[in-house]
N, C-alpha and C positions, 0 to 999 in steps of 0.2 A: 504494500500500500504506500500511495506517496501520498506526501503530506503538501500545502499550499509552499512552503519554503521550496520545493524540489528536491530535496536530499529523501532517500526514504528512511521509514521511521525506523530510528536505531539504529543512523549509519556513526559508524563511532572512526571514520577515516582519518579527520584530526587529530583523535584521541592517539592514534596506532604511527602518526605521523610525526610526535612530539619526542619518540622515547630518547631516542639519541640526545635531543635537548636539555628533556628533563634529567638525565644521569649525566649532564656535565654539568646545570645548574646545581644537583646535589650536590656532587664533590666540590665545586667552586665555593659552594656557602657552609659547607661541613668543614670544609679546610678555610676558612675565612681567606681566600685567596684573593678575594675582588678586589682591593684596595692595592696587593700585588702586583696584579695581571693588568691595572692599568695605568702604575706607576712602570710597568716595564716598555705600554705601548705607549706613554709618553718617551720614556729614553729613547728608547727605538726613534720617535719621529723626530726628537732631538737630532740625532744623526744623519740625518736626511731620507732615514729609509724610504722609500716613496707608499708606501702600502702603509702604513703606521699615520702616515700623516694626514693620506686618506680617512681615514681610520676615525682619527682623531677630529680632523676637519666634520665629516661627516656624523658624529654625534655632536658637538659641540654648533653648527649649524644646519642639519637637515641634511639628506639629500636633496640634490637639485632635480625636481621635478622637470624631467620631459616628456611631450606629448607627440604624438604624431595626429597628423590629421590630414584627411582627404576630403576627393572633392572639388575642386578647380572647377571655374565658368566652366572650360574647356576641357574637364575631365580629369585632367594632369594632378599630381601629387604635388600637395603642399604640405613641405613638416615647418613644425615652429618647435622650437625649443623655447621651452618659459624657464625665468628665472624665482626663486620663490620670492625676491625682494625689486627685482626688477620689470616685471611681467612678460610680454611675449618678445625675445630676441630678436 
């Protein structure tokens, strides 16, 4: 039976999808690592690692939202990249 949502009732896919997550969120807060694990991805970006700084960048202000979109008078493909503080590029 489906339900108005579309998932049917008792799809537990999320739940089966998280496990990996949830047993490194365990050991991260059992081991009180968290205050570790992102004094070490600050060093990191300190170094210029480029992925670290991502990292860091990317929680500290959002990821930058982009969209595509179609549709053209003429049919043709128009992308717009938006910025989250600047609007459509």
């Amino acid at each position: 039976m489906v339900k108005k949502g579309g998932a049917p009732k008792g799809n537990n896919n999320a739940a089966k999808a998280k496990i990996w997550s949830d047993a490194i969120r365990k050991s991260v807060l059992s081991r009180k690592l968290l205050g570790t694990m992102a004094d070490k991805l600050v060093e990191l970006a300190l170094t210029g690692d480029l992925p670290a700084l991502k990292e860091v960048g990317d929680r500290l202000e959002g990821k930058v939202p982009q969209g595509i979109e179609g549709g053209g008078p003429n049919g043709e493909l128009i992308i717009k990249f938006t910025s989250a503080d600047k609007g459509v590029l």
